[in-house]
C-alpha positions, 0 to 999 in steps of 0.5 A: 195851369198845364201840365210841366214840361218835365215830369218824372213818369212817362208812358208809351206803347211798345210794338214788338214788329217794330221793336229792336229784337233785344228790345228788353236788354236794351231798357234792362241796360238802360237801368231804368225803372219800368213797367211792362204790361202782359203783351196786349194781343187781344184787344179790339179796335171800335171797328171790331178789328184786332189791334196789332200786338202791343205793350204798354210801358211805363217809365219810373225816373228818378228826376224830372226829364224832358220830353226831348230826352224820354223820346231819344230813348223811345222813338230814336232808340226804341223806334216806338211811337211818341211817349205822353206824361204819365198822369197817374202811375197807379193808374197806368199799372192798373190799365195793363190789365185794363182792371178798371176796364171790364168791357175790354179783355182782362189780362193777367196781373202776375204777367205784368213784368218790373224792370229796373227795381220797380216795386209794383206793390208800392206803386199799386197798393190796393184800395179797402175794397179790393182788400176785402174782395181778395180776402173773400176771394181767397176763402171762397177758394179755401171753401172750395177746395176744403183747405186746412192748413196755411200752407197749402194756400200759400202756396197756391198763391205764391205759384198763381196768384201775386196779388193773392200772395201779396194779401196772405204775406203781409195783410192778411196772415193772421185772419187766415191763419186762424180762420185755417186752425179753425177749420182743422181744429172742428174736423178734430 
């Protein structure tokens, strides 16, 4: 059995020369759900040459659509190269990033830009692992840093770091608040 002839999700690549100068106002008005990718500006063909400056973007509808009616708002509008079904959004989010790429260049998650009302948390939840690697990450730099109160790292976060923020805010508050009274409370 194939892939549906409507899905909900799409991806395409945007080229900035080749867009509309207004290009994020039109898709703003479009009241589309999306995710725009950090602008790709250096990532490598094989051959060792540039790519030309790119983002990826990922379309959220709320119903099914055609590909007929995703390409009237990409190639005909936008004037952008043809979109594919997205089979995984989670996993089209991560590669903005390419997080699962290490080989290529890692851009920056907190550039990765929402529009529409799209919920990055609720569409790229972590997995276990990834907790546990940002939860070590953020001690390490408490450590580093010689950190004592929540509130010094919590703002670090929100200001650099969202995916840190995201961790510190809803799944890790507790563990670090403590961890943090601990600290202050043997310097005491």
């Amino acid at each position: 059995m194939g892939i549906p002839d409507r899905v909900r999700n799409w991806n395409f690549i945007l080229y900035p020369e080749s867009a509309p100068e207004n290009w994020r106002d039109f898709i703003e008005e479009t009241r589309i759900e999306l995710v725009e990718s950090p602008l790709h500006d250096k990532d490598i063909n094989p051959t060792g040459e540039p790519k030309k400056p790119h983002h990826h973007i990922t379309l959220l509808y709320p119903s099914v659509k055609t590909y007929d009616q995703v390409k009237e708002l990409v190639v005909d509008q936008l004037k952008q190269p043809i979109p594919i079904k997205c089979q995984s959004v989670k996993g089209s989010i991560r590669y903005m990033v390419h997080k699962d790429n290490p080989e290529k260049h890692q851009y920056n998650w907190n550039e990765i830009v929402p529009h529409g009302g799209a919920d990055l948390s609720a569409l790229c939840s972590l997995t276990h692992t990834e907790l546990l690697q940002i939860q070590d990450d953020i001690q390490m730099y408490i450590i580093e840093n010689d950190i004592i109160e929540f509130e010094d790292i919590a703002n670090y976060a929100l200001l650099n770091n969202r995916e840190w923020s995201d961790v510190l805010r809803n799944k890790s508050t507790i563990y670090f608040k403590s961890y943090l009274n601990s600290r202050r409370h043997r310097r005491a």
